[in-house]
N, C-alpha and C positions, 0 to 999 in steps of 0.2 A: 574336488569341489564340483560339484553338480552345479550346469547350466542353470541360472533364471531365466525366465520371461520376464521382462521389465513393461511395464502397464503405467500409459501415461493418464492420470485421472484431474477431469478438468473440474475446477470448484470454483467456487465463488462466483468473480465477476468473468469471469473466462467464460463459465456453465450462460448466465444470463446473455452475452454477446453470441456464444454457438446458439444460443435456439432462437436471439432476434436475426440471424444470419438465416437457419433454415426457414423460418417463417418469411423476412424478406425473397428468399428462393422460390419458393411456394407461388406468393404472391408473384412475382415475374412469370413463372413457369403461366399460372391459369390467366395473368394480363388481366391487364386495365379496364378494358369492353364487359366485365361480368353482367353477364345475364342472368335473370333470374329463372329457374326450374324451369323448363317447359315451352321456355320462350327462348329465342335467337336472336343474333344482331350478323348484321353484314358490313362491312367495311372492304374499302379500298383504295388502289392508287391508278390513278390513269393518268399514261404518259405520251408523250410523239413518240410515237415507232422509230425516228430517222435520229432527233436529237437525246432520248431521253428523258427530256424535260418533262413538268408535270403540266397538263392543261386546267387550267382553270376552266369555269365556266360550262364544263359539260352536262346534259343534260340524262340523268342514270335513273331509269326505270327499272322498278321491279315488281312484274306483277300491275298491280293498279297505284305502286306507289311511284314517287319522284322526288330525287332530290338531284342538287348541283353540287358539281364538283368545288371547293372551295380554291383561295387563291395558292392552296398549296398540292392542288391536283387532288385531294380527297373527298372521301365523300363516306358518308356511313348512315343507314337502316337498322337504329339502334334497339329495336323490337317488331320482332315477324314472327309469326309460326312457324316451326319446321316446313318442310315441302318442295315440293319443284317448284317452280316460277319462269317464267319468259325473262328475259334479262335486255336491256338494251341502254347502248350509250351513243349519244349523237353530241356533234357540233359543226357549225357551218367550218368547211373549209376542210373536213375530214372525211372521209368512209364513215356511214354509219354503222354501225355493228346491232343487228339484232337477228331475233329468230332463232337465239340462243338459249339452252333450257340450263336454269342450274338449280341442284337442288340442296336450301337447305338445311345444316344437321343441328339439332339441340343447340347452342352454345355460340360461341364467338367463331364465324366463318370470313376471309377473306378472300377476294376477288381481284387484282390487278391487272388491268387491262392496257394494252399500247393500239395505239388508234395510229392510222394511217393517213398522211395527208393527202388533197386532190388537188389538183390543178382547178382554180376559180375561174371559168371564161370571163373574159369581160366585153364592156361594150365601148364605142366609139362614134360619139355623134358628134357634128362641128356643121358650122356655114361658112358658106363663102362665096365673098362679096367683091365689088370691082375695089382695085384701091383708089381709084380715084374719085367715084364716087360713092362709093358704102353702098349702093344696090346689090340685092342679091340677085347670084348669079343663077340660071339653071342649067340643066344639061353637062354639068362639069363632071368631068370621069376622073372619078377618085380611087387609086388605088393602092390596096392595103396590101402587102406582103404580094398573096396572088388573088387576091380576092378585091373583085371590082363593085364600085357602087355609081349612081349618078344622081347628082345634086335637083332636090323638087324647083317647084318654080318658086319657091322660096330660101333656096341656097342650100336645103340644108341634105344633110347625109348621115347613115347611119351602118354600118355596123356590129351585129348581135354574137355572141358566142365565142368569143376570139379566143385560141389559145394564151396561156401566158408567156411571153418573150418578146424580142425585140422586132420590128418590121419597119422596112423603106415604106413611105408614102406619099404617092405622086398626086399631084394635081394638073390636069390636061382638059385646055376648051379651045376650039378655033378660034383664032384671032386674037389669043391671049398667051400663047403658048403655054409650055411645061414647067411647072414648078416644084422642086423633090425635096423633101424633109428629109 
């Protein structure tokens, strides 16, 4: 008895589910973002470099365009021309990223970016006054971490650029003595 080959032939509704299956394929394969001929769409994710997370609220340039990051870190330039472009994403409290070229191609392109965070200086203004009588005091030498200030003739002090972190801070005037926070 001579071998067969045995040939599985799919009919009916078997045949109709195999070609809504390859067409569903299709569709996944070319995605969602379809662009029309000739024209392009840009999309992305921008994240914290350090957590992962997405940043809302970023500001994504391309070119002469703008849009902001959504509450879910995205953003998308849903029709451009092919081409190069300047690229840039900003937000307070990050590295800005620009000066960046991307180019471009036909069709649905993505870009995902992780931003870096910065240290925000801050500032530190305050007055100070006698406790027993609310006058402000002047001449008072205030001192922040190592960084010294002294109070105008209206009590007050200030401050500028601080790192972020924690700092001792003394207050010292003749005849009042030293008082440490």
């Amino acid at each position: 008895m001579a071998d067969r080959k045995k040939t599985l032939r799919i009919t009916g509704t078997m045949a109709a589910m195999a070609a809504a299956v390859g067409a569903f394929l299709l569709l996944s394969r070319r995605g969602a973002a379809e662009t029309p001929p000739g024209d392009s769409s840009l999309f992305g994710l921008v994240t914290d470099a350090a957590t992962g997370l997405p940043l809302p609220g970023v500001m994504v340039r391309l070119g002469s365009l703008t849009r902001t990051t959504g509450s879910d870190g995205r953003y998308l330039f849903p029709s451009v021309a092919p081409g190069s472009y300047p690229v840039s994403f900003q937000m307070a409290g990050y590295q800005t990223r620009e000066g960046e070229m991307i180019t471009i191609l036909e069709g649905v392109n993505e870009l995902n970016i992780q931003m870096q965070a910065v240290a925000v200086k801050g500032t530190l203004a305050g007055v100070v006054t006698d406790a027993a009588t609310g006058a402000p005091l002047s001449g008072v030498k205030v001192t922040l971490g190592t960084a010294v200030a002294f109070t105008t003739n209206w009590g007050s002090y200030l401050f500028l650029d601080i790192p972020p972190g924690s700092y001792p801070i003394s207050f010292e005037k003749t005849g009042y003595g030293r008082q440490d926070l």
